[in-house]
PyMOL Python script that loads the backbone (N, CA, C, O; Angstrom):
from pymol import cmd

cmd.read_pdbstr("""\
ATOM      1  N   UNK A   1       0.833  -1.189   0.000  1.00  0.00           N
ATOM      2  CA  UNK A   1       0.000   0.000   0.000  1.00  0.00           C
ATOM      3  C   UNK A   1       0.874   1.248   0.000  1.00  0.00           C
ATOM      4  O   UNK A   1       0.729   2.165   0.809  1.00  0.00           O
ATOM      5  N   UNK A   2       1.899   1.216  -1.079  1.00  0.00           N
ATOM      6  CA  UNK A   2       2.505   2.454  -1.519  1.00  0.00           C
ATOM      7  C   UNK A   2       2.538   3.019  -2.231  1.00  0.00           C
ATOM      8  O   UNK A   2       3.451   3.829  -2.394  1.00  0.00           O
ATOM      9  N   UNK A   3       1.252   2.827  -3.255  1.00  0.00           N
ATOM     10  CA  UNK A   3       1.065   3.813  -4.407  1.00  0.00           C
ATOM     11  C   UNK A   3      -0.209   4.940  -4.019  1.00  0.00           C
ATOM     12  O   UNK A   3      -1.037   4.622  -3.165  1.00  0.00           O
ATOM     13  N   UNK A   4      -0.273   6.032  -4.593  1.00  0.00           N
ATOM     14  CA  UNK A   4      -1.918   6.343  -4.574  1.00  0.00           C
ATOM     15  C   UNK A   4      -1.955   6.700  -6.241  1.00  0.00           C
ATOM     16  O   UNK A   4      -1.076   6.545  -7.089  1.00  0.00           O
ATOM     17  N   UNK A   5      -3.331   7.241  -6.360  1.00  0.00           N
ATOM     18  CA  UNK A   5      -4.104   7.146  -7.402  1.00  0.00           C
ATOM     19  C   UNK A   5      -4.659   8.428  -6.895  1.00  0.00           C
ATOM     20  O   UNK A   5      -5.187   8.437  -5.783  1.00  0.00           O
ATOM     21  N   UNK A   6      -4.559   9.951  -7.899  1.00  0.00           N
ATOM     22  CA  UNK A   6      -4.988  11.286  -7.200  1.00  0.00           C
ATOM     23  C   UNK A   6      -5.390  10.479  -5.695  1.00  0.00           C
ATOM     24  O   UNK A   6      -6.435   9.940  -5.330  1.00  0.00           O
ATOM     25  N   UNK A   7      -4.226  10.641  -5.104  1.00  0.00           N
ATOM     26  CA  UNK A   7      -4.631  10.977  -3.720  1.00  0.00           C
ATOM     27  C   UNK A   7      -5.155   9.560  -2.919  1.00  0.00           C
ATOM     28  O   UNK A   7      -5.158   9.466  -1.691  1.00  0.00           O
ATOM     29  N   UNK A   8      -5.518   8.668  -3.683  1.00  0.00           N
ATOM     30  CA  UNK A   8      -6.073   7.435  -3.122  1.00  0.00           C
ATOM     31  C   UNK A   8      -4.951   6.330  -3.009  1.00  0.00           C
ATOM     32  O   UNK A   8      -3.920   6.244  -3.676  1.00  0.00           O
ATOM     33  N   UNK A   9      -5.349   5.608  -2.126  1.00  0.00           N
ATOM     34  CA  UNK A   9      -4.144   4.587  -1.838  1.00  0.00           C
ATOM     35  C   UNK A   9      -4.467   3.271  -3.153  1.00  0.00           C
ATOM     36  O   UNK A   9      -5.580   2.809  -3.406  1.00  0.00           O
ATOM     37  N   UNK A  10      -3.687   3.040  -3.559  1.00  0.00           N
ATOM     38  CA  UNK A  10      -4.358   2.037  -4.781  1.00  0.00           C
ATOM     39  C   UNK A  10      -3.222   0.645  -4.620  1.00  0.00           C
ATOM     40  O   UNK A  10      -2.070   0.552  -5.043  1.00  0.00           O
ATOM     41  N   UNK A  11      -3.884  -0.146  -4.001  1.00  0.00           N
ATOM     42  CA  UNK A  11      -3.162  -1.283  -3.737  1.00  0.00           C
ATOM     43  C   UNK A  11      -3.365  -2.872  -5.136  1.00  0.00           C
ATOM     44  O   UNK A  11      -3.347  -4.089  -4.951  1.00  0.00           O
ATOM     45  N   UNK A  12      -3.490  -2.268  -6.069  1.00  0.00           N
ATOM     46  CA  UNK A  12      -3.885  -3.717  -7.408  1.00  0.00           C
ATOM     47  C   UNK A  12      -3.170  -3.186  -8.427  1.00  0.00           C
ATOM     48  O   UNK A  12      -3.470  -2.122  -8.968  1.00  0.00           O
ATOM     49  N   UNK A  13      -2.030  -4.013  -8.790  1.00  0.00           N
ATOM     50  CA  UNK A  13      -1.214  -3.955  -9.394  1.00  0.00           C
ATOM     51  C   UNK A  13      -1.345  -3.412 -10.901  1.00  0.00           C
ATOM     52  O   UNK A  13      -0.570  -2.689 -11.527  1.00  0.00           O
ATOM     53  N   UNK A  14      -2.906  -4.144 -11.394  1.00  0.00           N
ATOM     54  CA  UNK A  14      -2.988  -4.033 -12.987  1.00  0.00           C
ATOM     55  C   UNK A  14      -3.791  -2.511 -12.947  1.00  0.00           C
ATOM     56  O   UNK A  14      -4.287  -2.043 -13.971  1.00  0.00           O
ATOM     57  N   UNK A  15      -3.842  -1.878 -11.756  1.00  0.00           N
ATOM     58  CA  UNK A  15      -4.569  -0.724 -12.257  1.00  0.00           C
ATOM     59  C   UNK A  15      -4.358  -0.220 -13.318  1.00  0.00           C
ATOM     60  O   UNK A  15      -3.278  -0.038 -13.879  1.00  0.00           O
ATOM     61  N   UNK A  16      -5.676   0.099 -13.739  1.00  0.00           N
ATOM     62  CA  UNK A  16      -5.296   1.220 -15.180  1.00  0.00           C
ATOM     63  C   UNK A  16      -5.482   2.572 -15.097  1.00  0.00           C
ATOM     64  O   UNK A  16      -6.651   2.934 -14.970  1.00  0.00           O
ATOM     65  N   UNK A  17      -4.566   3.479 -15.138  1.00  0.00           N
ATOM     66  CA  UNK A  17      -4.556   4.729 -14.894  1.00  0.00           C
ATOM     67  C   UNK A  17      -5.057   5.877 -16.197  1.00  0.00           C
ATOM     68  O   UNK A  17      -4.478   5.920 -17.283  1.00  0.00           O
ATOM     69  N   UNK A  18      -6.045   6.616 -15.886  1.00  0.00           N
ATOM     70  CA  UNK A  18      -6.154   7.561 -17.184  1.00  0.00           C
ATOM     71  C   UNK A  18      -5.404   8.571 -17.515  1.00  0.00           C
ATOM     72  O   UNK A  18      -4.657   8.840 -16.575  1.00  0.00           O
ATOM     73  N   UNK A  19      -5.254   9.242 -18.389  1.00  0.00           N
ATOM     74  CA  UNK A  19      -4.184  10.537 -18.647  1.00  0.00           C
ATOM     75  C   UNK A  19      -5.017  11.728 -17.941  1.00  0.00           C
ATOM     76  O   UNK A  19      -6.170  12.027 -18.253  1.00  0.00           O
ATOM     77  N   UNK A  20      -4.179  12.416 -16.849  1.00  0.00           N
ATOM     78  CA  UNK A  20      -4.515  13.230 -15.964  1.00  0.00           C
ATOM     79  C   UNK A  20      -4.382  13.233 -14.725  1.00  0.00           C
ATOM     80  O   UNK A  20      -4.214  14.247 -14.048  1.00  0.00           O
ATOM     81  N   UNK A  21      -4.463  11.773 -14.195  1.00  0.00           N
ATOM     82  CA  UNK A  21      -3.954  11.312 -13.163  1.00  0.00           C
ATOM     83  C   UNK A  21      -2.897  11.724 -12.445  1.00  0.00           C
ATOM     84  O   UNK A  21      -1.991  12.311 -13.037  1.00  0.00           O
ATOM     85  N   UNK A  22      -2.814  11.493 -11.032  1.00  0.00           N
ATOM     86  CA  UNK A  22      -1.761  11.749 -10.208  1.00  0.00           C
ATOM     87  C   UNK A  22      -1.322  10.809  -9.846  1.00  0.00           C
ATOM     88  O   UNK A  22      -2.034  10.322  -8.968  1.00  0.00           O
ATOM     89  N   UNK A  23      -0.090   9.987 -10.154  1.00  0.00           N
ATOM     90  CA  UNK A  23       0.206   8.864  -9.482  1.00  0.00           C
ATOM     91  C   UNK A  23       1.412   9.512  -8.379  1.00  0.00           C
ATOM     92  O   UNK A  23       2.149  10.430  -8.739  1.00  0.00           O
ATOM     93  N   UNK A  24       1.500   8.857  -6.908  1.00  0.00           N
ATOM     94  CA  UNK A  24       2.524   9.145  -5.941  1.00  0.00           C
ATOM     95  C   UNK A  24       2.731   8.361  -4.855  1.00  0.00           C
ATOM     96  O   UNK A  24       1.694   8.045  -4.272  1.00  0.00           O
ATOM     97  N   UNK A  25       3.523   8.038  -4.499  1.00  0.00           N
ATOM     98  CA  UNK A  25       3.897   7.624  -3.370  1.00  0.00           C
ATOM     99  C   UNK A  25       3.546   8.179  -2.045  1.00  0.00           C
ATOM    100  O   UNK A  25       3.688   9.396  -1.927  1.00  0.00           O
ATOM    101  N   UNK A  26       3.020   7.365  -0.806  1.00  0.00           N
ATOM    102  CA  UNK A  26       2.438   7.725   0.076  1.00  0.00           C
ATOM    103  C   UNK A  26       3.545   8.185   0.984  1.00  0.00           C
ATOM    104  O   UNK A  26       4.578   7.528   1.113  1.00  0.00           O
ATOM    105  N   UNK A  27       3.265   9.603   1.770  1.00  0.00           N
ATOM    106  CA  UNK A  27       4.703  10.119   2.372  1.00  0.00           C
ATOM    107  C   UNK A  27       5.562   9.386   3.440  1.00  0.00           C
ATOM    108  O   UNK A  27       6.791   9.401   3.511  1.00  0.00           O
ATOM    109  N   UNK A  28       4.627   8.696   4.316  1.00  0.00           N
ATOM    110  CA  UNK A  28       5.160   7.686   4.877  1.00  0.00           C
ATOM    111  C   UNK A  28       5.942   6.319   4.093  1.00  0.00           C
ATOM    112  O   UNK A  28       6.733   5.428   4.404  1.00  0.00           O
ATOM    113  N   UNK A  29       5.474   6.600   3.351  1.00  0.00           N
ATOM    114  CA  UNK A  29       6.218   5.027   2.408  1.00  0.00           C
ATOM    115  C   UNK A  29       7.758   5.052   1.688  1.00  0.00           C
ATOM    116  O   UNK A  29       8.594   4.208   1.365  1.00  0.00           O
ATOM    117  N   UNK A  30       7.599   6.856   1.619  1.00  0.00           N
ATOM    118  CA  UNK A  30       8.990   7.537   0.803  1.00  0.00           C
ATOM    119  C   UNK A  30      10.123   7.132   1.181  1.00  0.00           C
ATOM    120  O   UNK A  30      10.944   6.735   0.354  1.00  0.00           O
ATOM    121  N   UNK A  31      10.357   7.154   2.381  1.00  0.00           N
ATOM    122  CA  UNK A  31      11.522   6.654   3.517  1.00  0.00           C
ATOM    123  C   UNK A  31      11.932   5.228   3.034  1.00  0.00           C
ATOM    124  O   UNK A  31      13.083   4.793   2.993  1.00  0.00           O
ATOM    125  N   UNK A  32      11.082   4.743   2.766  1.00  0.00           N
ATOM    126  CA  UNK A  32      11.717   3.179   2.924  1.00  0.00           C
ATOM    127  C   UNK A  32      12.373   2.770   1.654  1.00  0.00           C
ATOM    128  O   UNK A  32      11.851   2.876   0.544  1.00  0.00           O
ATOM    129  N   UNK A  33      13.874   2.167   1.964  1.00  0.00           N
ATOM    130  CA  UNK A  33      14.901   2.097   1.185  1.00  0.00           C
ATOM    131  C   UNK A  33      14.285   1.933  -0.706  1.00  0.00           C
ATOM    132  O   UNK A  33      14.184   2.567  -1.756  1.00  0.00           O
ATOM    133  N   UNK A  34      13.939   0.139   0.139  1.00  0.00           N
ATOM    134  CA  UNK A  34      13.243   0.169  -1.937  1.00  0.00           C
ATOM    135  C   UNK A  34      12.567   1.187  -2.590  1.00  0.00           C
ATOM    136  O   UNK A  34      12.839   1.198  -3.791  1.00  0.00           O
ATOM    137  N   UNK A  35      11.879   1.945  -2.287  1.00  0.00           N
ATOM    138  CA  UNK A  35      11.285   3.087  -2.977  1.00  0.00           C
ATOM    139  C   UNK A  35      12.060   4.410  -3.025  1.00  0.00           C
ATOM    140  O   UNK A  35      11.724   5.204  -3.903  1.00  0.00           O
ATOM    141  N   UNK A  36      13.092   4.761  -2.161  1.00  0.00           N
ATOM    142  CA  UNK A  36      13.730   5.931  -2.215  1.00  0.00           C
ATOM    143  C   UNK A  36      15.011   5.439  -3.154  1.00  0.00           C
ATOM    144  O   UNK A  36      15.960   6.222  -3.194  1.00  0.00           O
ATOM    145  N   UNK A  37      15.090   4.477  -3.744  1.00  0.00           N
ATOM    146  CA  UNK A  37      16.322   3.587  -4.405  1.00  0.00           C
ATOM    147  C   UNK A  37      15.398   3.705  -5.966  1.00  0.00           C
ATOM    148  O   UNK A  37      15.635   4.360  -6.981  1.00  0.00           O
ATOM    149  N   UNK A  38      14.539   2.984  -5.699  1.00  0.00           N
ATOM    150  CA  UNK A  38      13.511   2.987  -7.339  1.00  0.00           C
ATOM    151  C   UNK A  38      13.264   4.778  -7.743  1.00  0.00           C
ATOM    152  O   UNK A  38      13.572   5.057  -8.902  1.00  0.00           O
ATOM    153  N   UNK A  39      12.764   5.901  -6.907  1.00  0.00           N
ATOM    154  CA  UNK A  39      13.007   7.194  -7.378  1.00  0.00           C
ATOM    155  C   UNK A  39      14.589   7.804  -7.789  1.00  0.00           C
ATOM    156  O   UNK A  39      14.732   8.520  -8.780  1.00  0.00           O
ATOM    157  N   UNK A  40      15.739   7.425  -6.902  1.00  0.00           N
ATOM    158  CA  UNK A  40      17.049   8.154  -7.358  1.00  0.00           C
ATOM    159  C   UNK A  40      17.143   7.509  -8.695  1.00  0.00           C
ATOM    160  O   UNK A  40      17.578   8.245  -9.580  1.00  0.00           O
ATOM    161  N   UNK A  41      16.893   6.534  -8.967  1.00  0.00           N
ATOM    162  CA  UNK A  41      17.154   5.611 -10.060  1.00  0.00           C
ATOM    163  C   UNK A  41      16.515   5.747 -11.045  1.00  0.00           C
ATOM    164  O   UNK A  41      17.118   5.436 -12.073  1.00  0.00           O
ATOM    165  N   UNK A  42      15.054   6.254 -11.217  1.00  0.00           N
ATOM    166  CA  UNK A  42      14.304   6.701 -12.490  1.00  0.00           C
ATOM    167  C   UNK A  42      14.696   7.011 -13.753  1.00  0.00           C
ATOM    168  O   UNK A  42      15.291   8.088 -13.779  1.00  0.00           O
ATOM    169  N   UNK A  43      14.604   6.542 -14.688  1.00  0.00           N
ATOM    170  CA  UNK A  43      14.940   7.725 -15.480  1.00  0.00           C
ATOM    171  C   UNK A  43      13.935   8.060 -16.185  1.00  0.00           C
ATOM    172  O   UNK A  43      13.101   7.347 -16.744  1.00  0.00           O
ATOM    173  N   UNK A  44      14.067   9.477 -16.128  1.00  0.00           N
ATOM    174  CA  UNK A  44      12.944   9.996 -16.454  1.00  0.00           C
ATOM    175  C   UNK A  44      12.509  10.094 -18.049  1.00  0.00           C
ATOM    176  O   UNK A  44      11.377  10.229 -18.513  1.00  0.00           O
ATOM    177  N   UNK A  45      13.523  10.005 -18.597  1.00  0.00           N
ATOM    178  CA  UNK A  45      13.615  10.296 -20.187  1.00  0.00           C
ATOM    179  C   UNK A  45      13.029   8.753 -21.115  1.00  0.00           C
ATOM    180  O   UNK A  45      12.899   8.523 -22.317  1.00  0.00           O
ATOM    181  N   UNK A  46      12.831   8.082 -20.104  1.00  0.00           N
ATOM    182  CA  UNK A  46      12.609   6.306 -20.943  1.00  0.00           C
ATOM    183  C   UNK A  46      11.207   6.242 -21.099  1.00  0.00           C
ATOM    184  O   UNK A  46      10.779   5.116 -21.353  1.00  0.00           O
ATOM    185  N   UNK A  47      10.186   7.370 -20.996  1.00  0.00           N
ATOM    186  CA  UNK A  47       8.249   7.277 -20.905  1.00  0.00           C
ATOM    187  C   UNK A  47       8.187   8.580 -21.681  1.00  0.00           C
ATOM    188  O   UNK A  47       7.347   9.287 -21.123  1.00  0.00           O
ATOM    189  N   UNK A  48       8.470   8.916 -22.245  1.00  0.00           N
ATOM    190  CA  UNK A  48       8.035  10.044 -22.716  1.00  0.00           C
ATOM    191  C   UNK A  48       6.896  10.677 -22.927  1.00  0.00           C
ATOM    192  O   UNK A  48       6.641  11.655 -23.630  1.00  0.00           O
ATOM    193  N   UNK A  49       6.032   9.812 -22.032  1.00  0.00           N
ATOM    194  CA  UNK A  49       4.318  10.552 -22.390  1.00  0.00           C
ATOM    195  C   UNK A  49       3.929  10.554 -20.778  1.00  0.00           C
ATOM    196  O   UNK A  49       2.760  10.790 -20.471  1.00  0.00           O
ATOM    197  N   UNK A  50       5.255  10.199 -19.396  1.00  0.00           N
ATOM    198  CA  UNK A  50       4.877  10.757 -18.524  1.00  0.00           C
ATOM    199  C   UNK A  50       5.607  11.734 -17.695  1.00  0.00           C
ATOM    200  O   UNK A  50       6.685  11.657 -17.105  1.00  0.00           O
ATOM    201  N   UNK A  51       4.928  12.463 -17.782  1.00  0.00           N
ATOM    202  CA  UNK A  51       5.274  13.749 -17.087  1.00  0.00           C
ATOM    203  C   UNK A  51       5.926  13.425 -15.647  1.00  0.00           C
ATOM    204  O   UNK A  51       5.523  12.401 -15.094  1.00  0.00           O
ATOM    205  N   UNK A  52       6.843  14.164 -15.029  1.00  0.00           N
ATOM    206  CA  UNK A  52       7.843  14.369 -13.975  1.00  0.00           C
ATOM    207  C   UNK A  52       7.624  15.369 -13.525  1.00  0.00           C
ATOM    208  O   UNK A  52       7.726  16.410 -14.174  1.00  0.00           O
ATOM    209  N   UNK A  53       7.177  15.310 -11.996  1.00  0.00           N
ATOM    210  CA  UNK A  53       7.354  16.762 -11.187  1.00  0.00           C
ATOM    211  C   UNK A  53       8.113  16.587  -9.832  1.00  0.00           C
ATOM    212  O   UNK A  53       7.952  16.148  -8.693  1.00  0.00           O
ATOM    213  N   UNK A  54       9.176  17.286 -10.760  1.00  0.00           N
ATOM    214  CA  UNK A  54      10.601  17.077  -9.018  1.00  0.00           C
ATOM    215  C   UNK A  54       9.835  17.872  -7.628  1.00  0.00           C
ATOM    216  O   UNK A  54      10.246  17.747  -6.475  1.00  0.00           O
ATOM    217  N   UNK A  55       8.741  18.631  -8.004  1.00  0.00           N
ATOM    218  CA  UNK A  55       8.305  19.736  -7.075  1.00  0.00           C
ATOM    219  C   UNK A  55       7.386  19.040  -6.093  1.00  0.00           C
ATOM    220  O   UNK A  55       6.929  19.661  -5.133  1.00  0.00           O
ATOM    221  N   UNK A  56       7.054  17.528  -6.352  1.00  0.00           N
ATOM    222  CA  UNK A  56       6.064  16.948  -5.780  1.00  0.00           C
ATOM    223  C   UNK A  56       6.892  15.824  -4.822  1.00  0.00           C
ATOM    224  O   UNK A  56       6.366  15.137  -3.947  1.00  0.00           O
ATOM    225  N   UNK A  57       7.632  15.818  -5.023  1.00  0.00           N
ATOM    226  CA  UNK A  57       8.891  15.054  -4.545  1.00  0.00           C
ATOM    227  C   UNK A  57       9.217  14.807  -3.494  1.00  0.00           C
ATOM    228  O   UNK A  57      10.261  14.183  -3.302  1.00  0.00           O
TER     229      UNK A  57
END
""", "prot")
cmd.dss("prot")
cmd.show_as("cartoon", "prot")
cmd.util.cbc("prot")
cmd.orient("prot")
């Protein structure tokens, strides 16, 4: 239970997300190694149809 969905916790893997969406990590969840390892590591340039906001970060 470390994704949300605008704002919702979205725990099912095959979700399908629409264009507009907010996908993020829950702030408590940020901390923990595997996920602060999977963000330094991103690259951002390999999706090119999703948008990056370092400001949300």
């Amino acid at each position: 239970k470390h994704i949300t969905v605008d704002g919702e916790v979205v725990n099912i893997p095959s979700y399908a997300v629409k264009p507009g969406q907010l996908i993020g990590v829950r702030e408590r969840s940020k901390s923990l190694e595997v996920i602060a390892n999977s963000l330094a590591g991103f690259n951002h340039s390999k999706y090119p149809w999703l948008e990056w906001d370092e400001t949300l970060r």
